[in-house]
CHARMM-style PDB file with segment names, atoms N, HN, CA, C and O in Angstrom:
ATOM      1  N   UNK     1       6.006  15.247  13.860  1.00  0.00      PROA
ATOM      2  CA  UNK     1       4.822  14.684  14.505  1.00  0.00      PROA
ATOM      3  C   UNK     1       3.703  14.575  13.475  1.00  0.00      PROA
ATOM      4  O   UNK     1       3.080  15.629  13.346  1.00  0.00      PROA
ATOM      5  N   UNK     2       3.331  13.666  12.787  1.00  0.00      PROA
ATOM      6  HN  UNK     2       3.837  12.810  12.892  1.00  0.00      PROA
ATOM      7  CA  UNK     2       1.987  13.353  12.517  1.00  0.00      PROA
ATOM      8  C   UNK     2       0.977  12.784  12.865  1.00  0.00      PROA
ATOM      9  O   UNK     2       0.858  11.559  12.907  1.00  0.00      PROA
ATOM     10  N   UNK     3      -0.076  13.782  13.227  1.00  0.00      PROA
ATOM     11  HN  UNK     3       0.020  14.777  13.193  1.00  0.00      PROA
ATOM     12  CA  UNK     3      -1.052  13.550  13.579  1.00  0.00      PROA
ATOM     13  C   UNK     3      -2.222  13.097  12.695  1.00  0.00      PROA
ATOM     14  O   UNK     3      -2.439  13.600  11.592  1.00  0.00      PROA
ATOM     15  N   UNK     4      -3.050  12.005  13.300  1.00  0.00      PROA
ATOM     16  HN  UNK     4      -2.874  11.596  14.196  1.00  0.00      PROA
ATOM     17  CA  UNK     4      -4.335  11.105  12.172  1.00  0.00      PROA
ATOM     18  C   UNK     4      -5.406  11.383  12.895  1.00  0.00      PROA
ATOM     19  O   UNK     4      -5.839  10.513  13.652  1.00  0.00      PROA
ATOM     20  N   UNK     5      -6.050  12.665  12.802  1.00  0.00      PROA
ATOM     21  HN  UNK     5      -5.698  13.371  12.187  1.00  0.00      PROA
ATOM     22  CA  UNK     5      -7.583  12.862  13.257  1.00  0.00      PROA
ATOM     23  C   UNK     5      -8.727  12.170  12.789  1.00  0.00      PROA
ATOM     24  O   UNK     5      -9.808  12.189  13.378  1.00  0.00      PROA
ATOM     25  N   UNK     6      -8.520  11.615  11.831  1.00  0.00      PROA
ATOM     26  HN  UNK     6      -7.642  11.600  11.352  1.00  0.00      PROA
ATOM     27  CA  UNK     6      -9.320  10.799  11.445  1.00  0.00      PROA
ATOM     28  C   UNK     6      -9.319   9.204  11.755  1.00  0.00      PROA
ATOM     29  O   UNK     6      -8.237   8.628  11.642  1.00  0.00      PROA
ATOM     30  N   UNK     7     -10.409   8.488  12.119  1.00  0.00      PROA
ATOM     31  HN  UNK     7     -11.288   8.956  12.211  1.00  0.00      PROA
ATOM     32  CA  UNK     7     -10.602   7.306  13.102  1.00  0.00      PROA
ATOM     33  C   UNK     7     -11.193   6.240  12.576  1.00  0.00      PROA
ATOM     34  O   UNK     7     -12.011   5.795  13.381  1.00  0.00      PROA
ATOM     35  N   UNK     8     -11.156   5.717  11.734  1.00  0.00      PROA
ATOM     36  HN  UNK     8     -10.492   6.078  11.080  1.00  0.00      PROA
ATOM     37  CA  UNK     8     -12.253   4.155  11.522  1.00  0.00      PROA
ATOM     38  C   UNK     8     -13.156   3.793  12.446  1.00  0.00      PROA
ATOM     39  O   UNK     8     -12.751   2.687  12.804  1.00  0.00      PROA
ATOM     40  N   UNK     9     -13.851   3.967  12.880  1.00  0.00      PROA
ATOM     41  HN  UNK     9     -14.180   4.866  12.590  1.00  0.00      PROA
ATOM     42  CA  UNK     9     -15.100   3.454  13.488  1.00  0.00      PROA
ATOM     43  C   UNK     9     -14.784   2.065  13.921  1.00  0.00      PROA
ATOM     44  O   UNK     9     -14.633   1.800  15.114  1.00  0.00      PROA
ATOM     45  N   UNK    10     -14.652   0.921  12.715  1.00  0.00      PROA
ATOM     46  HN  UNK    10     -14.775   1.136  11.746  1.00  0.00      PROA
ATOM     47  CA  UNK    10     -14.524  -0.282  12.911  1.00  0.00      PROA
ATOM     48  C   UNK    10     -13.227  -0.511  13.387  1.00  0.00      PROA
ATOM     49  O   UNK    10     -13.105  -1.134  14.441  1.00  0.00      PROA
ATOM     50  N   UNK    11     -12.147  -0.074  12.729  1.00  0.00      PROA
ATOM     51  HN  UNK    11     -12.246   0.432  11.872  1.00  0.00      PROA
ATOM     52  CA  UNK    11     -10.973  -1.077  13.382  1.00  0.00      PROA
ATOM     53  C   UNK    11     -10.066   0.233  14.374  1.00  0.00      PROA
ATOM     54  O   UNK    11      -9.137  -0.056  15.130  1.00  0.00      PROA
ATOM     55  N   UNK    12     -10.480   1.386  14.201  1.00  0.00      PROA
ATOM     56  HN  UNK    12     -11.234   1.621  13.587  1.00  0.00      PROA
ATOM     57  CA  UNK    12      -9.639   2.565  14.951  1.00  0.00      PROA
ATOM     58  C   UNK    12      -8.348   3.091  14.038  1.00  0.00      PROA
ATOM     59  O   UNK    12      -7.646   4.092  14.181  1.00  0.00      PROA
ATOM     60  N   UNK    13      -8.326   2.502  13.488  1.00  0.00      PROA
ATOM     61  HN  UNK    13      -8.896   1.689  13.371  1.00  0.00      PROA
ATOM     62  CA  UNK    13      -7.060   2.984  12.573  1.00  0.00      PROA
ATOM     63  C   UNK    13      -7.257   4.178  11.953  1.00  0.00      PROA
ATOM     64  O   UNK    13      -8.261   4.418  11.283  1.00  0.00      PROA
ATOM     65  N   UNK    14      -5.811   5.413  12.243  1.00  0.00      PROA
ATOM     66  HN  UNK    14      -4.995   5.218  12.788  1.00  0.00      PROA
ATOM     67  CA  UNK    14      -5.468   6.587  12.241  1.00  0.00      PROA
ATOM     68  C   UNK    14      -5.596   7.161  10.776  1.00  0.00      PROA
ATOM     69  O   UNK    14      -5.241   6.373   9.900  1.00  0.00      PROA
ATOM     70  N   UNK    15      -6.097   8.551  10.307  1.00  0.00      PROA
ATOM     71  HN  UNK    15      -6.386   9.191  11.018  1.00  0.00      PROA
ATOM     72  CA  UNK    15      -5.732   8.721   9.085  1.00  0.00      PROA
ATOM     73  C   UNK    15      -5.574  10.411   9.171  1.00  0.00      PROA
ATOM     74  O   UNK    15      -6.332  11.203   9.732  1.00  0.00      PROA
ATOM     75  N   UNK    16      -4.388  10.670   8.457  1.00  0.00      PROA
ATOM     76  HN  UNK    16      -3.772  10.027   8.001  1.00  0.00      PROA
ATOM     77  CA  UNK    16      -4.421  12.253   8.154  1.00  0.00      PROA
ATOM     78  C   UNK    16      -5.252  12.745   7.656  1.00  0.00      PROA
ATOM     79  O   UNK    16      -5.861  13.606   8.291  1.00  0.00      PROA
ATOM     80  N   UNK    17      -5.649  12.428   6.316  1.00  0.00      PROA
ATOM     81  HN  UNK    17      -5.154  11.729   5.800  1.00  0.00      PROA
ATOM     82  CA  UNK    17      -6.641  12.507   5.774  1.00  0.00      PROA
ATOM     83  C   UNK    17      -8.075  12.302   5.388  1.00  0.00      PROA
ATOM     84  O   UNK    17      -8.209  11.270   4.731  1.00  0.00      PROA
ATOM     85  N   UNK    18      -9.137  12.930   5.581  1.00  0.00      PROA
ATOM     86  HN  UNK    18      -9.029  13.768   6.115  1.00  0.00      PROA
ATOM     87  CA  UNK    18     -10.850  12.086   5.595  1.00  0.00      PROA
ATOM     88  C   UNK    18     -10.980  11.494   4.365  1.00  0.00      PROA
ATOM     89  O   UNK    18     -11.793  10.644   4.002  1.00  0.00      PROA
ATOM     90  N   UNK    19      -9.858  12.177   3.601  1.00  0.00      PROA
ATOM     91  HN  UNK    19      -9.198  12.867   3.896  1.00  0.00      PROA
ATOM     92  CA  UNK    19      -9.993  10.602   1.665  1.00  0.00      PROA
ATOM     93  C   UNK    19      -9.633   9.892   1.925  1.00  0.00      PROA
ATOM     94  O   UNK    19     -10.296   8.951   1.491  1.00  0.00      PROA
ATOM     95  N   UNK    20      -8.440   9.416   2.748  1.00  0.00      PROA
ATOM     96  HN  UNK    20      -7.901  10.181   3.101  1.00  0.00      PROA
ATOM     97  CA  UNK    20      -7.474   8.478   3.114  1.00  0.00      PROA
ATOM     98  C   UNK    20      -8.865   7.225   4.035  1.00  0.00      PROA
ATOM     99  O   UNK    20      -9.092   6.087   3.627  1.00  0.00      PROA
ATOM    100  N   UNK    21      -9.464   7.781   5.086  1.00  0.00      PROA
ATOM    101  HN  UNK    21      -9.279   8.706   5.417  1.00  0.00      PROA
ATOM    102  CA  UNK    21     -10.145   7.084   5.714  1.00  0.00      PROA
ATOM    103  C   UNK    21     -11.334   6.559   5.223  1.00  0.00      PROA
ATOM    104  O   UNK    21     -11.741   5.463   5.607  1.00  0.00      PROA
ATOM    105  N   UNK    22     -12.224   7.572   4.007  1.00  0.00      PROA
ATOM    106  HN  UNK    22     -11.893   8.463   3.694  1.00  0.00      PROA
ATOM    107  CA  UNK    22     -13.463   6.919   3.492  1.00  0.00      PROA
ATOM    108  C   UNK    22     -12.934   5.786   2.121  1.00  0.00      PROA
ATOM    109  O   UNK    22     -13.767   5.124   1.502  1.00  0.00      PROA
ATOM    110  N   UNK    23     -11.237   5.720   1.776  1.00  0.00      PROA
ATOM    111  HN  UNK    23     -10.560   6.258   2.279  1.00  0.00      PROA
ATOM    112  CA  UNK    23     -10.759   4.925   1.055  1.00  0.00      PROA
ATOM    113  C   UNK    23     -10.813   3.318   1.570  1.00  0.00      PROA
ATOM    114  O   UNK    23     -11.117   2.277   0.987  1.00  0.00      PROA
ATOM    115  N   UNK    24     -10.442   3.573   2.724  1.00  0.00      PROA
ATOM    116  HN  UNK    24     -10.196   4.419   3.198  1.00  0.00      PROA
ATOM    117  CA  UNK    24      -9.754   2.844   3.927  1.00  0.00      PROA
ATOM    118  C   UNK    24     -11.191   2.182   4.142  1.00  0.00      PROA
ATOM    119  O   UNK    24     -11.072   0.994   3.841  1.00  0.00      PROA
ATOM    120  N   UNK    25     -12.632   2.487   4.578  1.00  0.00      PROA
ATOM    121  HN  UNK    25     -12.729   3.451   4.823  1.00  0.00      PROA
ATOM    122  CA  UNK    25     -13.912   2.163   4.968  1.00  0.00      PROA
ATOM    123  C   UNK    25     -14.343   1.200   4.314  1.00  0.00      PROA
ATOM    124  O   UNK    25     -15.118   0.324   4.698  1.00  0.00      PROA
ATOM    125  N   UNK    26     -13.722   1.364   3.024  1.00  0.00      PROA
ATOM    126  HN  UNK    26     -13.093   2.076   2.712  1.00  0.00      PROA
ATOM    127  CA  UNK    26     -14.141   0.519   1.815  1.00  0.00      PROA
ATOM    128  C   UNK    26     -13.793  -1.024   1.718  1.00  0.00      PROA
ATOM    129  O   UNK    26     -14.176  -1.983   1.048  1.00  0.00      PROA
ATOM    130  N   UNK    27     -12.994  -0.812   2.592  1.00  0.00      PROA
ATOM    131  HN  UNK    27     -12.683  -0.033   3.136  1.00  0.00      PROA
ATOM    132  CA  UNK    27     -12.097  -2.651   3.056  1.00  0.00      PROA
ATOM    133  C   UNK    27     -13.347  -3.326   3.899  1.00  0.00      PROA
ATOM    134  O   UNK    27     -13.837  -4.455   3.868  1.00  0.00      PROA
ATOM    135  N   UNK    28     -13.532  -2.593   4.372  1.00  0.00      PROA
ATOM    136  HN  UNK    28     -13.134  -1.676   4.397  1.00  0.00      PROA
ATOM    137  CA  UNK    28     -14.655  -3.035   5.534  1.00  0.00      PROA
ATOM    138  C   UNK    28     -16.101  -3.912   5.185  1.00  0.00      PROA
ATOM    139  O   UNK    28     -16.721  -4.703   5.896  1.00  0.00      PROA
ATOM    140  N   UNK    29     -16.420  -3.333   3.506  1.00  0.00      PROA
ATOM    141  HN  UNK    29     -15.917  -2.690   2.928  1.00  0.00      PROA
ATOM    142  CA  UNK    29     -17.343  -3.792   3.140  1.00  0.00      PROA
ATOM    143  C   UNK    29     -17.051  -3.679   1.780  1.00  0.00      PROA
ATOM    144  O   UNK    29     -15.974  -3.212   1.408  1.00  0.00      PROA
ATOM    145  N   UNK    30     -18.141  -4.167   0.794  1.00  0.00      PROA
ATOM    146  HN  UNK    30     -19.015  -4.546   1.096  1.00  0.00      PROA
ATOM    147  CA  UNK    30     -18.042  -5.240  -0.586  1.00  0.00      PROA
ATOM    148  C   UNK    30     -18.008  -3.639  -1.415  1.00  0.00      PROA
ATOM    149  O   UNK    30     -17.891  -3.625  -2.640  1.00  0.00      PROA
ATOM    150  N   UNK    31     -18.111  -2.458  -0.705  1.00  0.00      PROA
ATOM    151  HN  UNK    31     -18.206  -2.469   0.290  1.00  0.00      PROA
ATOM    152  CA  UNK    31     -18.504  -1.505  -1.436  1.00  0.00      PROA
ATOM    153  C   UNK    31     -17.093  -1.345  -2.611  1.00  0.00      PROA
ATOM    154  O   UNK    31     -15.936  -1.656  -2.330  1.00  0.00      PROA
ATOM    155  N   UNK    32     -17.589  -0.747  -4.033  1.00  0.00      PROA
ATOM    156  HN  UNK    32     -18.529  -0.494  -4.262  1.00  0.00      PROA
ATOM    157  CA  UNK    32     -16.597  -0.961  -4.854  1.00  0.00      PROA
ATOM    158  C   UNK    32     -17.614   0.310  -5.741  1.00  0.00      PROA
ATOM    159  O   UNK    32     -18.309  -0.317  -6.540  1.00  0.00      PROA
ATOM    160  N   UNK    33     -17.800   1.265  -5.810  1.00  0.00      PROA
ATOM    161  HN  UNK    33     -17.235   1.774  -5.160  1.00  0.00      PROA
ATOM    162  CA  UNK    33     -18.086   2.397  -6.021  1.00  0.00      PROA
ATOM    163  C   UNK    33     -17.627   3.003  -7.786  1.00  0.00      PROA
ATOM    164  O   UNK    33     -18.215   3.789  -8.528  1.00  0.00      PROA
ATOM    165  N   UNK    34     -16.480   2.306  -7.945  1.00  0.00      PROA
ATOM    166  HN  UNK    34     -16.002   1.667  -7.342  1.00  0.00      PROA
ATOM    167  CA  UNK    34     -15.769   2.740  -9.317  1.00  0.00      PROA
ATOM    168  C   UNK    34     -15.844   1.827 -10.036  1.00  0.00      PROA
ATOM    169  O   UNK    34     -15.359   0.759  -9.663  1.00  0.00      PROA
ATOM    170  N   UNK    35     -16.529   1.939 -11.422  1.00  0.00      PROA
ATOM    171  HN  UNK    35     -16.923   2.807 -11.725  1.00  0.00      PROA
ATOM    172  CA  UNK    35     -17.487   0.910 -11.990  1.00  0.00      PROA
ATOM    173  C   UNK    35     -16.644   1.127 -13.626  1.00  0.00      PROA
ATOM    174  O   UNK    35     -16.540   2.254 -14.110  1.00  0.00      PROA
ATOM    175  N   UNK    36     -16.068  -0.173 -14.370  1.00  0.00      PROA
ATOM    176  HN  UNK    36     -16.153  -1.088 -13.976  1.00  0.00      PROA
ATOM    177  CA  UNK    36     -15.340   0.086 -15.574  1.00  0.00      PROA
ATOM    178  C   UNK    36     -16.179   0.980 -16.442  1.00  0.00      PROA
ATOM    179  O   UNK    36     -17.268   1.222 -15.923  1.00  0.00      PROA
ATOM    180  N   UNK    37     -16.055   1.343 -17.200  1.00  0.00      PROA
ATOM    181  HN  UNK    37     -15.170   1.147 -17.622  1.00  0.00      PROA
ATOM    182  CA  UNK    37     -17.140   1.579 -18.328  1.00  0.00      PROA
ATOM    183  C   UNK    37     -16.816   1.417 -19.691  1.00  0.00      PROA
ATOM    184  O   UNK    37     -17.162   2.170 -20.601  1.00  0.00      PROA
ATOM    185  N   UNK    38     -16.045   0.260 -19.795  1.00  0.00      PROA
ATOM    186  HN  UNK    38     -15.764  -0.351 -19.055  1.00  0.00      PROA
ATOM    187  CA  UNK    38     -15.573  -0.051 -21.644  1.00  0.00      PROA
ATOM    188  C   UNK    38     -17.352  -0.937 -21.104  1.00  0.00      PROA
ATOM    189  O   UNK    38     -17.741  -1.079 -19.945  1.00  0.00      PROA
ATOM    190  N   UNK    39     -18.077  -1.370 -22.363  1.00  0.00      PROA
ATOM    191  HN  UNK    39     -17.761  -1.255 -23.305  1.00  0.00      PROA
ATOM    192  CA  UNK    39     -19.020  -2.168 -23.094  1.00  0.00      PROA
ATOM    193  C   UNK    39     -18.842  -3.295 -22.921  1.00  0.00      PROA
ATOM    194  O   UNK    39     -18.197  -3.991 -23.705  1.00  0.00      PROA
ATOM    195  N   UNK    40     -19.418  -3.750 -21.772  1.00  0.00      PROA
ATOM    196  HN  UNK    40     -19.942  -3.185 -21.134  1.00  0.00      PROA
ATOM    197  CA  UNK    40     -20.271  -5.076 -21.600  1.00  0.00      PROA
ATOM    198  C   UNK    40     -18.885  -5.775 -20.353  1.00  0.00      PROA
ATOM    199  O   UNK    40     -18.464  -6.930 -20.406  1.00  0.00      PROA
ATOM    200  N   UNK    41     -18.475  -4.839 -19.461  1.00  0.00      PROA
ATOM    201  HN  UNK    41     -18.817  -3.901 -19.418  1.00  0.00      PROA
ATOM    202  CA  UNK    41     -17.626  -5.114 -18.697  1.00  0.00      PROA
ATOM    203  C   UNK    41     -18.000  -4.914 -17.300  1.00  0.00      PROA
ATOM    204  O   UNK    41     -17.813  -5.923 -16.620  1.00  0.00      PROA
ATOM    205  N   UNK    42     -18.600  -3.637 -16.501  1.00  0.00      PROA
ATOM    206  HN  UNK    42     -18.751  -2.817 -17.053  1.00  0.00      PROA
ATOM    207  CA  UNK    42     -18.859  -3.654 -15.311  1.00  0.00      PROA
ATOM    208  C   UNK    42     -18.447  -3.781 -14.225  1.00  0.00      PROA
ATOM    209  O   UNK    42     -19.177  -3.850 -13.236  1.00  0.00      PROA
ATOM    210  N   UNK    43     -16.815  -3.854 -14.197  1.00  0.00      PROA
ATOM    211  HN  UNK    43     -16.222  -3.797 -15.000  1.00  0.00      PROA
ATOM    212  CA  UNK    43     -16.278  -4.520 -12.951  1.00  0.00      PROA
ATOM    213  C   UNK    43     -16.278  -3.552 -12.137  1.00  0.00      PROA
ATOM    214  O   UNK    43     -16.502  -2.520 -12.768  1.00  0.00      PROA
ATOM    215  N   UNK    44     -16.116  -3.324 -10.858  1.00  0.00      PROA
ATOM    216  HN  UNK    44     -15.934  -4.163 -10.346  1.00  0.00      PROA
ATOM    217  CA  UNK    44     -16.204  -2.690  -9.705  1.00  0.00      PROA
ATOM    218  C   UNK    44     -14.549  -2.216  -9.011  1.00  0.00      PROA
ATOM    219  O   UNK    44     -13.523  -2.797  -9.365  1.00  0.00      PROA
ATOM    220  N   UNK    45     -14.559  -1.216  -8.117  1.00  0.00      PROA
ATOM    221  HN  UNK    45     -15.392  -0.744  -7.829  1.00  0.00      PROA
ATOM    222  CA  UNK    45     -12.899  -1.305  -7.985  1.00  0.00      PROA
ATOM    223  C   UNK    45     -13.044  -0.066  -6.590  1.00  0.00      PROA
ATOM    224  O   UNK    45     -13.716   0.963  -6.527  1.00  0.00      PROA
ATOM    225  N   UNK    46     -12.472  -0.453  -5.982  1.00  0.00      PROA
ATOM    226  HN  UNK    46     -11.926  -1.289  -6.033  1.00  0.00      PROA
ATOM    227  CA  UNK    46     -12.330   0.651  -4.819  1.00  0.00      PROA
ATOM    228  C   UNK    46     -11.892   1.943  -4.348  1.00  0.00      PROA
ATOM    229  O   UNK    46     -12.099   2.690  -3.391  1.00  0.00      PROA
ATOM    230  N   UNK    47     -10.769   1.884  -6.070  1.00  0.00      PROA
ATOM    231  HN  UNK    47     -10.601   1.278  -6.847  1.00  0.00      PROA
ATOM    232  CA  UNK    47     -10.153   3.075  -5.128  1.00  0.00      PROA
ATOM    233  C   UNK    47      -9.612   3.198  -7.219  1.00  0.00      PROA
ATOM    234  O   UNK    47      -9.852   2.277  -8.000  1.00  0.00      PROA
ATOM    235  N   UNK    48      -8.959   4.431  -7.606  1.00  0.00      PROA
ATOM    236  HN  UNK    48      -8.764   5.179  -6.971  1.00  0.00      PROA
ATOM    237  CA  UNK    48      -9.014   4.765  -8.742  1.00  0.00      PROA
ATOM    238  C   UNK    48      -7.727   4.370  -9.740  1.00  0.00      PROA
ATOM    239  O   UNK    48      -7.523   4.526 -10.944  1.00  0.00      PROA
ATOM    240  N   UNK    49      -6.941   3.766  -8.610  1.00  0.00      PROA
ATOM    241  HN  UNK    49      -7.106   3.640  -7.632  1.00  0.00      PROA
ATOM    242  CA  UNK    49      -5.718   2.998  -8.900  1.00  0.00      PROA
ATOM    243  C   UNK    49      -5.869   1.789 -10.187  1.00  0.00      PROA
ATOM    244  O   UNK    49      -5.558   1.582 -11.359  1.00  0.00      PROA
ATOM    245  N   UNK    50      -6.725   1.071  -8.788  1.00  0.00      PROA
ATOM    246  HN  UNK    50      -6.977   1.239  -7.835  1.00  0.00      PROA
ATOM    247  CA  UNK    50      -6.593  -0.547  -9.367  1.00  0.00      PROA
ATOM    248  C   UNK    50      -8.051  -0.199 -10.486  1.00  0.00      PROA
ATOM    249  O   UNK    50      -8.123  -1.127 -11.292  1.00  0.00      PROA
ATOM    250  N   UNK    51      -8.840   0.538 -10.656  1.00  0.00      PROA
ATOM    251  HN  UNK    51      -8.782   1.291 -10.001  1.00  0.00      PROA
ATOM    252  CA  UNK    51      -9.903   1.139 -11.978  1.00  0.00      PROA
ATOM    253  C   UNK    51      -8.567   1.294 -13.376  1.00  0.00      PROA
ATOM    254  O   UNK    51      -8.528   0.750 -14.479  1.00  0.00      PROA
ATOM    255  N   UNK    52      -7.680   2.193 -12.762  1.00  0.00      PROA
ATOM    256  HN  UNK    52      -7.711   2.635 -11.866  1.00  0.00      PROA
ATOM    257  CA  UNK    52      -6.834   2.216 -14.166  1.00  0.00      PROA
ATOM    258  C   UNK    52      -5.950   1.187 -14.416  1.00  0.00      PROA
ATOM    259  O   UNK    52      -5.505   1.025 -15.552  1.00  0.00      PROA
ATOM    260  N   UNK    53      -5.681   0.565 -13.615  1.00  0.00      PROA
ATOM    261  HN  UNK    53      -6.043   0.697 -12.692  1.00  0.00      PROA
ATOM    262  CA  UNK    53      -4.636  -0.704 -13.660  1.00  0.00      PROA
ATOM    263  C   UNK    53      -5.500  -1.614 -14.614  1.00  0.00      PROA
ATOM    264  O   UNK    53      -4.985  -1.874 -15.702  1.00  0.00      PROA
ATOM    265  N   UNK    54      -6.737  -2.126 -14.348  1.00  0.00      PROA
ATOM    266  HN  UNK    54      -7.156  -1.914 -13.465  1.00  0.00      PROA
ATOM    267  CA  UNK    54      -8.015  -3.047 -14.741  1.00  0.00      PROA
ATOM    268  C   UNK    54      -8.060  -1.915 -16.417  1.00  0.00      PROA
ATOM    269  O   UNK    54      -7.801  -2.571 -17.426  1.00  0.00      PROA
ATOM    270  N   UNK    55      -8.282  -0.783 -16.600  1.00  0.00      PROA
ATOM    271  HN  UNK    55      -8.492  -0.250 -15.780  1.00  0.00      PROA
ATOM    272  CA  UNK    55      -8.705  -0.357 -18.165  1.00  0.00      PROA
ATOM    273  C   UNK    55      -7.794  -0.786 -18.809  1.00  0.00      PROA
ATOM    274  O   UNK    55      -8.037  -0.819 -20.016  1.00  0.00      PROA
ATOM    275  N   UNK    56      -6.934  -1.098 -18.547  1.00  0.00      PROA
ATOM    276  HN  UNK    56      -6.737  -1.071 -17.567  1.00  0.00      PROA
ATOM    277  CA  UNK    56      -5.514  -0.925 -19.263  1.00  0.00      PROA
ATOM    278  C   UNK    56      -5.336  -2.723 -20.015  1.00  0.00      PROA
ATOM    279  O   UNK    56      -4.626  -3.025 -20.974  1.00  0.00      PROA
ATOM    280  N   UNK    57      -6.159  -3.581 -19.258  1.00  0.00      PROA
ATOM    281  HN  UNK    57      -6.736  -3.335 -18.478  1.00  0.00      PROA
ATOM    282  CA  UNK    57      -6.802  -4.497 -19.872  1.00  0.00      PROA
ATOM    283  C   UNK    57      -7.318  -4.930 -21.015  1.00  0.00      PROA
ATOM    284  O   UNK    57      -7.408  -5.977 -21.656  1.00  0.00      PROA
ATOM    285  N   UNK    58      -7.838  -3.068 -21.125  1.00  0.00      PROA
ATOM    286  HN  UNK    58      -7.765  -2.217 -20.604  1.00  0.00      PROA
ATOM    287  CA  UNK    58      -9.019  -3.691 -22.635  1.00  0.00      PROA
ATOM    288  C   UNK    58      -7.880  -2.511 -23.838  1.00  0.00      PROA
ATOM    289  O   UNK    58      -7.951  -2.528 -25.067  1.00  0.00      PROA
ATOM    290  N   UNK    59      -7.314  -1.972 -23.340  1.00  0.00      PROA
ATOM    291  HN  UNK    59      -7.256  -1.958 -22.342  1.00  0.00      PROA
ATOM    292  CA  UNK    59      -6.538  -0.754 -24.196  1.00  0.00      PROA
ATOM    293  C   UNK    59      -5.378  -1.965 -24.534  1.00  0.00      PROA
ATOM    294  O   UNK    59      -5.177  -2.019 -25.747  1.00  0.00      PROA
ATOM    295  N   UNK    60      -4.650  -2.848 -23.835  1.00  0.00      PROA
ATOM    296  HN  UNK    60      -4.814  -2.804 -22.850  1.00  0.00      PROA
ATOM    297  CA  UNK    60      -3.481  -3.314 -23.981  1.00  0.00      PROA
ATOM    298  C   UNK    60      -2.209  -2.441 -23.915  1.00  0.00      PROA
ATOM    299  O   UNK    60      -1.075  -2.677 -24.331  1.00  0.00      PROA
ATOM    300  N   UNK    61      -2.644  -1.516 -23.364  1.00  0.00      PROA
ATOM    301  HN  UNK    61      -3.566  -1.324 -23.026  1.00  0.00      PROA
ATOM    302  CA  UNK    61      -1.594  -0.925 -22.693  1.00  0.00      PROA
ATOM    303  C   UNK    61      -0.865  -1.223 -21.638  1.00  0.00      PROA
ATOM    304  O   UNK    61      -1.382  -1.830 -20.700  1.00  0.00      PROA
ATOM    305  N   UNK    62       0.623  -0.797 -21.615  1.00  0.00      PROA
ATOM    306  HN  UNK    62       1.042  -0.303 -22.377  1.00  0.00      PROA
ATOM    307  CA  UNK    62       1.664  -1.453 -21.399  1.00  0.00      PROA
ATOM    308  C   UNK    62       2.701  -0.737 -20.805  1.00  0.00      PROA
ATOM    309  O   UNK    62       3.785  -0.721 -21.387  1.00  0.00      PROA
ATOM    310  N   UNK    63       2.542  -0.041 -19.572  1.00  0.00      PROA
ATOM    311  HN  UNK    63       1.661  -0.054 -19.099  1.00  0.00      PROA
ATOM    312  CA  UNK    63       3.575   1.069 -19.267  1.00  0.00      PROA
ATOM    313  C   UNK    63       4.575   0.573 -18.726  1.00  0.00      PROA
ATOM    314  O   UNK    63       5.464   1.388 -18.480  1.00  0.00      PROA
ATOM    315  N   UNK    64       4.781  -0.552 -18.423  1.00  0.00      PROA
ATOM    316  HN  UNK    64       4.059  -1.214 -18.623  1.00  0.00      PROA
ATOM    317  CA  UNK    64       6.488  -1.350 -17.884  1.00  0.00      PROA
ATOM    318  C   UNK    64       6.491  -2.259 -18.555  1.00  0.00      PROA
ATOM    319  O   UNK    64       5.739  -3.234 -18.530  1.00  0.00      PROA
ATOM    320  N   UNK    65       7.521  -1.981 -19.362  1.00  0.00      PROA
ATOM    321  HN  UNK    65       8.132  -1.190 -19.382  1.00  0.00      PROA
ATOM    322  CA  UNK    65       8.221  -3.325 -20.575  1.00  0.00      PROA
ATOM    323  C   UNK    65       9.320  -3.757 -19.716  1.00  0.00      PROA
ATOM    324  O   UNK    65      10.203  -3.046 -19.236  1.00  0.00      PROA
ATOM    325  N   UNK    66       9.137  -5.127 -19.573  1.00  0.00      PROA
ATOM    326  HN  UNK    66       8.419  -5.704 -19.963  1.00  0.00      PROA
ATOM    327  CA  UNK    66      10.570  -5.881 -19.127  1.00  0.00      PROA
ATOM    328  C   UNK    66      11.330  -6.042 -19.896  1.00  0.00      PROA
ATOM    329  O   UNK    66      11.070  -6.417 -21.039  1.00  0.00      PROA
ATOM    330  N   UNK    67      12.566  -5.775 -19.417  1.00  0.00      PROA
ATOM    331  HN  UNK    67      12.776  -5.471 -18.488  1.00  0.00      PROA
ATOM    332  CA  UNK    67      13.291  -5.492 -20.210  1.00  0.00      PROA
ATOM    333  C   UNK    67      14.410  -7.576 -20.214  1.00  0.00      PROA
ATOM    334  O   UNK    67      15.443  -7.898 -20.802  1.00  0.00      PROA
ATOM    335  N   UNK    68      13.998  -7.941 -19.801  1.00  0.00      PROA
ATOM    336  HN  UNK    68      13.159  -7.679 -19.324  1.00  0.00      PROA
ATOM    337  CA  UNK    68      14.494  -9.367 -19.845  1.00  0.00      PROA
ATOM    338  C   UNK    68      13.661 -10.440 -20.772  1.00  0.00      PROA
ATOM    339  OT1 UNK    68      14.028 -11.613 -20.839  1.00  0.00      PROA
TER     340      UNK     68
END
């Protein structure tokens, strides 16, 4: 049984977790809280995933080589 005490306000949708839901809040509005910080870049990002996915941009780093 899992239970989601936690509630979205706006759309009602369930969350186990209160990180899970103030992650989730963030859809709701333009808010983007996680801000790059390489020099003269600024981009915005919601959640800490797609922040490291986006650095990896300016590093050229490369953690899945296709192998085709």
């Amino acid at each position: 049984h899992t239970e989601k005490p936690y509630k979205c306000q706006k759309c009602n949708k369930g969350f186990r977790w209160s990180s899970d839901l103030i992650k989730h809040q963030r859809t709701h509005t333009s808010e983007k809280p996680l801000i790059c910080s390489e020099l003269q870049c600024g981009k915005g990002f919601r959640g800490f995933s797609a922040l490291t996915q986006h650095h990896q941009t300016h590093t050229a780093e490369k953690p899945c080589v296709c192998s085709q």
